[in-house]
TORDRENVO-215397 format. One line per 3 residues: number of its first residue (from 1); their letters; for each residue x, z, y of N, C-alpha, C. Coordinates in steps of 0.2 Angstrom, whole numbers. Atoms other than C-alpha are relative to their C-alpha. Example, Ala and Ser with C-alpha at 12.3 -4.5 7.8 and 13.67 -1.06 7.14 Angstrom:
TORDRENVO-215397
1) as) 4/0/-6/62/39/-22/4/0/6 | -4/-1/-6/68/36/-5/-4/3/5
END
This chain:
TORDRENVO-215397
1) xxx) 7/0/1/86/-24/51/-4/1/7 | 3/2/-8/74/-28/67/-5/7/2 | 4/-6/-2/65/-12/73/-5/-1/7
4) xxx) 4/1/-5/50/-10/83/-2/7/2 | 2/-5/2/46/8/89/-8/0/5 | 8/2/-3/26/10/95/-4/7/1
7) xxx) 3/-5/-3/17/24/104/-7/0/3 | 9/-1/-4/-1/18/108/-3/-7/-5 | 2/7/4/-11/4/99/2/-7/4
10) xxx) 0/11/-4/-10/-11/113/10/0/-2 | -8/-1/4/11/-5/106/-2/-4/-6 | 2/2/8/5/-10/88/-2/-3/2
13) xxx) 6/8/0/-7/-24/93/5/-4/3 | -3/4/-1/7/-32/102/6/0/-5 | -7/5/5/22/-30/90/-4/-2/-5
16) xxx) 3/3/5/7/-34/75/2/-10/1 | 0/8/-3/6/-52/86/5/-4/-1 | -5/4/1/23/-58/82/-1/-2/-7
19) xxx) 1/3/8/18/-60/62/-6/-4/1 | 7/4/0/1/-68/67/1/-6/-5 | 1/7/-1/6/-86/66/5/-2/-10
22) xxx) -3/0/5/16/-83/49/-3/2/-6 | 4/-5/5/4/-78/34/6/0/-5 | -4/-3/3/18/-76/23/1/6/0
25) xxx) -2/-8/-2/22/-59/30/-6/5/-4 | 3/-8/4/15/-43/18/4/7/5 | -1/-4/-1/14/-28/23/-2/9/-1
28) xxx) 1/-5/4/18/-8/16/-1/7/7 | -3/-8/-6/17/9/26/3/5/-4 | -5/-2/1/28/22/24/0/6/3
31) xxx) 1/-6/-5/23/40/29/6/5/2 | -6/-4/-4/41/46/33/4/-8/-2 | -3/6/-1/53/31/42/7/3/-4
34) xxx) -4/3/5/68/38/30/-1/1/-9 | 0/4/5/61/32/13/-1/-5/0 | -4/5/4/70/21/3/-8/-5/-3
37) xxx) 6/4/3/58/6/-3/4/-1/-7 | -2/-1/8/59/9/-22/-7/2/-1 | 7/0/5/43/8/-33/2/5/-4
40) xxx) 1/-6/3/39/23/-42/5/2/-7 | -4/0/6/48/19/-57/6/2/2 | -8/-1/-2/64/19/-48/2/5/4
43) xxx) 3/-8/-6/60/38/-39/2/3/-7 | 2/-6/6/64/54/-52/-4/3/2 | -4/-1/8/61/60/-63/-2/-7/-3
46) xxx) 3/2/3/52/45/-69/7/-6/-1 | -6/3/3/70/33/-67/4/3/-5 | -3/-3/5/78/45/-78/-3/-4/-8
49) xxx) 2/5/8/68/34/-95/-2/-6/2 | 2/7/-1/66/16/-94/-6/0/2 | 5/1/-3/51/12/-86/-6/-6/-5
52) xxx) 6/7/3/42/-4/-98/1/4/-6 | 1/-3/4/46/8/-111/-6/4/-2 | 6/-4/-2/33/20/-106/-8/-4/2
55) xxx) 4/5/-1/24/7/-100/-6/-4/-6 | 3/3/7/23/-1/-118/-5/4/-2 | 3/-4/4/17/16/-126/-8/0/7
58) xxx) 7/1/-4/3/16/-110/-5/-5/-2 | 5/6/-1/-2/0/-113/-4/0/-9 | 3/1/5/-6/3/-132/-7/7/-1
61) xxx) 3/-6/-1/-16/19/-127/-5/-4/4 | 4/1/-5/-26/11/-113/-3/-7/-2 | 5/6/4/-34/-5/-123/-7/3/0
64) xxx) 4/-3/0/-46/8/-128/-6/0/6 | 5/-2/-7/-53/11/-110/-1/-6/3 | 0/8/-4/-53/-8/-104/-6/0/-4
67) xxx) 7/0/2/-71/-12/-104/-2/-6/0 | 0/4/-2/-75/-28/-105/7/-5/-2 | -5/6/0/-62/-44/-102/6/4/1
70) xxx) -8/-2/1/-43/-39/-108/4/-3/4 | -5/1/-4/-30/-40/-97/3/-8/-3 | -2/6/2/-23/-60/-99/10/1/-3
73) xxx) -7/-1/1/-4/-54/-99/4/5/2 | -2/-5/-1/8/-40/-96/-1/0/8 | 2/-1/-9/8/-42/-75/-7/1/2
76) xxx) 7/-3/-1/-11/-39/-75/-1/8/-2 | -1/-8/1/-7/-24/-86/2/3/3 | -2/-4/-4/4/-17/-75/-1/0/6
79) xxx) 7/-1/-5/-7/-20/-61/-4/4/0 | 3/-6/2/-18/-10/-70/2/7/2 | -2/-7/-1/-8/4/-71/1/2/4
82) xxx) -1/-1/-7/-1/4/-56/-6/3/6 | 8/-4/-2/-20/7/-50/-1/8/-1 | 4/-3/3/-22/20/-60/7/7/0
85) xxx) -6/-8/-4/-5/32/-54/6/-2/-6 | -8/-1/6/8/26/-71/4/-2/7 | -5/4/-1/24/23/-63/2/-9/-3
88) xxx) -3/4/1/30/7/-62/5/-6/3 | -5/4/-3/42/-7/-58/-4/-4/8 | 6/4/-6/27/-15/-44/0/6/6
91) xxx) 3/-4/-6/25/-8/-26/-6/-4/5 | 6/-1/-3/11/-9/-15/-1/-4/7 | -2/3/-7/10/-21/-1/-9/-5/2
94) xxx) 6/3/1/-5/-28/8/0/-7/7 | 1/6/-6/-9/-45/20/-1/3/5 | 2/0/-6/-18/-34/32/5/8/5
97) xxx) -6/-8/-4/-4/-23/44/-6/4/1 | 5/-7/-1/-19/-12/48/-4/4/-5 | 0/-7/8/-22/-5/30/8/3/-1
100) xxx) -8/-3/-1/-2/-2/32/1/1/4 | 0/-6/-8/-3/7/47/-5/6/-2 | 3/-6/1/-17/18/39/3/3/-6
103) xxx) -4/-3/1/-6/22/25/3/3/1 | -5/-6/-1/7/28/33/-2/6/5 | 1/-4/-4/-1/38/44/-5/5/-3
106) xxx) 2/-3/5/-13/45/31/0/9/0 | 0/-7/1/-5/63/28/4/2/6 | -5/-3/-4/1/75/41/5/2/0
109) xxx) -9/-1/1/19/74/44/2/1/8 | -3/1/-5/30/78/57/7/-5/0 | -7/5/2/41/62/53/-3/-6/4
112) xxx) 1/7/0/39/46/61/-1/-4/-5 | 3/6/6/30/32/51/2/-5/1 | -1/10/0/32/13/48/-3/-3/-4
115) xxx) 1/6/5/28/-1/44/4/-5/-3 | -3/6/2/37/-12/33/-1/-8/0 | 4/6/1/35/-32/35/4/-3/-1
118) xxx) -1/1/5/40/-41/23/-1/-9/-1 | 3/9/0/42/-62/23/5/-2/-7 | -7/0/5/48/-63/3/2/-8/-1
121) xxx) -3/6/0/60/-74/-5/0/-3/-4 | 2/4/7/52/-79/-21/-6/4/1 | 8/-2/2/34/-79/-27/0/1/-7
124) xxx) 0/-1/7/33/-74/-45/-7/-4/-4 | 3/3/0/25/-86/-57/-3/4/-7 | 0/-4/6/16/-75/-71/3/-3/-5
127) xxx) -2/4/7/16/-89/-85/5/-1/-3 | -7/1/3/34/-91/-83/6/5/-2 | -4/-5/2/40/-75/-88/0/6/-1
130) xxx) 4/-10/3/38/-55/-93/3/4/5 | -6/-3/-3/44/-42/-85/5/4/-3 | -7/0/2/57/-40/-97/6/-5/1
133) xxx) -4/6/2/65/-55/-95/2/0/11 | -2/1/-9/63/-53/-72/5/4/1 | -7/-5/-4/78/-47/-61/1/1/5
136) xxx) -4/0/-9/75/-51/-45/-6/3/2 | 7/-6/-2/61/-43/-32/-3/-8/2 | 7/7/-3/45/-57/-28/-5/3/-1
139) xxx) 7/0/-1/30/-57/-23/-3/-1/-6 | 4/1/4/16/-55/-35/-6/0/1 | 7/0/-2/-2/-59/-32/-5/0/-8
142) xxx) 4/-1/8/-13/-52/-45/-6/-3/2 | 5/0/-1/-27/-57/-51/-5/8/2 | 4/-6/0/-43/-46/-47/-3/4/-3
145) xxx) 4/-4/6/-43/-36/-61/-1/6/3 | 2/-6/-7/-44/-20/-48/-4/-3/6 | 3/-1/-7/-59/-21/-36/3/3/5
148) xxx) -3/-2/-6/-49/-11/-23/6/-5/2 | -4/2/-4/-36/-21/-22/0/-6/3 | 7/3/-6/-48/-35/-15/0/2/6
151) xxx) 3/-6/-5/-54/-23/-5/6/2/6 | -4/1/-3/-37/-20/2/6/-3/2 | -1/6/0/-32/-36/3/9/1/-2
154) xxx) -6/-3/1/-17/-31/-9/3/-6/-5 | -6/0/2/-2/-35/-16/5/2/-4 | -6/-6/3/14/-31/-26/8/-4/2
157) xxx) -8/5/2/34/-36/-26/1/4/-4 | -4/1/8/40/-36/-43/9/4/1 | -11/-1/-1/60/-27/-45/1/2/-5
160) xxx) -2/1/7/68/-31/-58/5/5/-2 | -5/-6/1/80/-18/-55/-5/7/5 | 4/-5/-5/68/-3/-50/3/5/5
163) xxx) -3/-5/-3/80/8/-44/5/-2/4 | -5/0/-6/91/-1/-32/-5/-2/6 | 2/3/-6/85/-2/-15/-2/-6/3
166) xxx) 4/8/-3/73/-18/-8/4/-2/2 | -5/4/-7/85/-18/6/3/-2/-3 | -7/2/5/100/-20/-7/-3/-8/-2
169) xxx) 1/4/3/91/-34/-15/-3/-7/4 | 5/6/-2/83/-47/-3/4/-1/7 | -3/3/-7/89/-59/13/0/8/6
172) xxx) -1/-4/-6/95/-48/28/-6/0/6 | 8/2/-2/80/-55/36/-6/-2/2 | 6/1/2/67/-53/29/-3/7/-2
175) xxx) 3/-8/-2/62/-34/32/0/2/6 | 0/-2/-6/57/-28/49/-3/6/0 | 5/-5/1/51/-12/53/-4/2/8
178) xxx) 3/0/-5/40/-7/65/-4/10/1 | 0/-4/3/39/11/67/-3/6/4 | 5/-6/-2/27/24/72/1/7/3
181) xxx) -3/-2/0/31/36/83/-6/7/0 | 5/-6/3/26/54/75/-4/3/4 | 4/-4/-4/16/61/90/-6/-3/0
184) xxx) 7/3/2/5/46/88/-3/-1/-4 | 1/-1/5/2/46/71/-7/3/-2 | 8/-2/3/-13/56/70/-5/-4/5
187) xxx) 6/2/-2/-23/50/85/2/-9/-2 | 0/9/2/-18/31/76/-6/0/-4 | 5/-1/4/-30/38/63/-9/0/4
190) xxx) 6/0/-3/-45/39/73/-1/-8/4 | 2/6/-2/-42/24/81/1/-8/-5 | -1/5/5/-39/13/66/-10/2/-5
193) xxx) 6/-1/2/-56/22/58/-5/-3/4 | 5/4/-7/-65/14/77/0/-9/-4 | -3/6/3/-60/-3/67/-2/0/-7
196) xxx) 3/1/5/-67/2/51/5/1/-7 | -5/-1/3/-49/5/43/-5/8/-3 | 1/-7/-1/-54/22/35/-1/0/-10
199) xxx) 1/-2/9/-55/28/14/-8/-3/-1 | 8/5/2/-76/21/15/1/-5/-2 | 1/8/0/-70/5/17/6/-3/-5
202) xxx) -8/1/3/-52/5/9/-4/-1/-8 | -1/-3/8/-59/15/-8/-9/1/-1 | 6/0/1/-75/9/-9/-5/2/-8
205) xxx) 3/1/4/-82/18/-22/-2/11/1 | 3/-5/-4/-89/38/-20/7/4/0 | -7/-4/-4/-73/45/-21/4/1/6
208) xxx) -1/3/-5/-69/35/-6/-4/4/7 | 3/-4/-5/-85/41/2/2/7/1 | 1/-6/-2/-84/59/0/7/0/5
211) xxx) -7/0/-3/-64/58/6/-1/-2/5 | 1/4/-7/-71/48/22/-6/4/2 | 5/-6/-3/-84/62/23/1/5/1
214) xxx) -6/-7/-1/-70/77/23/2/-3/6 | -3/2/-5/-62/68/33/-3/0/10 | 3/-4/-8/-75/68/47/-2/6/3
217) xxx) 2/-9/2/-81/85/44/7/5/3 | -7/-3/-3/-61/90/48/-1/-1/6 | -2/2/-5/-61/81/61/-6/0/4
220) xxx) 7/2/-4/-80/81/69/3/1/10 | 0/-2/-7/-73/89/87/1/-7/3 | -5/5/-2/-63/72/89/-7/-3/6
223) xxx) 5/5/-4/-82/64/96/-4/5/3 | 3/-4/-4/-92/67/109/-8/3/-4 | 6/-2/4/-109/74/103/-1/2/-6
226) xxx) -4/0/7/-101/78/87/-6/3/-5 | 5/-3/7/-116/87/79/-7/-7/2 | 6/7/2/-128/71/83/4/-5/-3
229) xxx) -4/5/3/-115/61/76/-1/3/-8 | -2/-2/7/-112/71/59/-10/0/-4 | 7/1/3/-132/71/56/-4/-5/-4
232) xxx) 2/4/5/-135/55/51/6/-4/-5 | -6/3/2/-123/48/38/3/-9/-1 | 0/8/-2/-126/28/42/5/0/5
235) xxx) -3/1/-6/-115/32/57/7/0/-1 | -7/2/1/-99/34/48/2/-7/-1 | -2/9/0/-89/18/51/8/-1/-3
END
């Protein structure tokens, strides 16, 4: 698997460059470089019980709170969910490597981060199948039944077997990593926020603000004039 290691942005803006020209290529972060890419489902405790089993009993529970226009087919449902924290067979992958570089850098760690990039090997056709009946890993592109994931210009790959390993199941050459190294990890955060990357813009709703309003308040030292900046709240970017 092809490695990239990156210590400054114009590091990331140049290894970003070699996916430019490919929009196929999705992309995941990863706030410690050794986890496995497995979807929640396939992580315990939650692998220990089938996963669309739980799934099913979720989805006759949560009819109720769907407001408006019902999910068209189980893959929007589990879109849904997946929104909403259930485990499930779907993981989390976005077109824009710069919302996957703020993931992984996210929480304080003393681990190197990454980014996964990802050119899959099949697209999944909802119409043609359930997720009982899929086996392999592919690309999903949900409809927009979650505003966020719009917003962060998201994605899923589908794994038919949740619990074995992406790497295990798809071309030798079609995962690269690009890998963060941990010293620079926090100040990526600040410089990804300069660009507009940041919880206000990701999780555009007041949970997002407040969380991107903690977040500079922790952090107010980081700018110069720090108390004329915290004053007005238009200035968060």
């Amino acid at each position: 698997m092809k490695e990239i290691r990156v210590k400054s942005f114009s590091e990331l803006h140049e290894a970003l460059s070699g996916y430019r020209k490919d929009n196929r290529w999705v992309f995941r972060g990863h706030g410690d470089v050794e986890w496995e890419l497995l979807p929640k489902a396939g992580r315990k405790p939650y692998s220990e019980k089938y996963d669309l089993d739980y799934f099913d009993a979720w989805k006759r529970r949560a009819v109720e709170f769907i407001l408006g226009e019902k999910p068209k087919n189980d893959w929007e449902w589990l879109a849904i969910a997946q929104h909403h924290g259930l485990p499930t067979r779907l993981m989390d992958w976005t077109y824009n490597p710069l919302v996957a570089a703020y993931f992984a850098t996210l929480e304080v760690s003393r681990s190197d981060a990454v980014i996964y990039c990802h050119i899959p090997d099949f697209v999944l056709i909802p119409e043609s199948t359930t997720p009982r009946q899929y086996k392999q890993v592919s690309l999903l592109k949900p409809s927009a039944v979650v505003p966020r994931i719009s917003r962060q210009s998201g994605l899923f790959t589908v794994h038919g077997e949740p619990t074995t390993p992406m790497e295990k199941q798809v071309s030798d050459d079609s995962i690269e990593k690009i890998i963060i190294d941990k010293y620079y990890r926090k100040k990526l955060q600040f410089e990804l926020n300069h660009y507009g990357i940041n919880k206000l813009n990701l999780f555009s709703d007041l949970d997002g603000l407040s969380a991107h309003l903690c977040w500079t308040l922790e952090n107010r030292n980081y700018w110069t004039n720090n108390e004329e900046f915290m004053q007005a709240l238009e200035n968060l970017s």
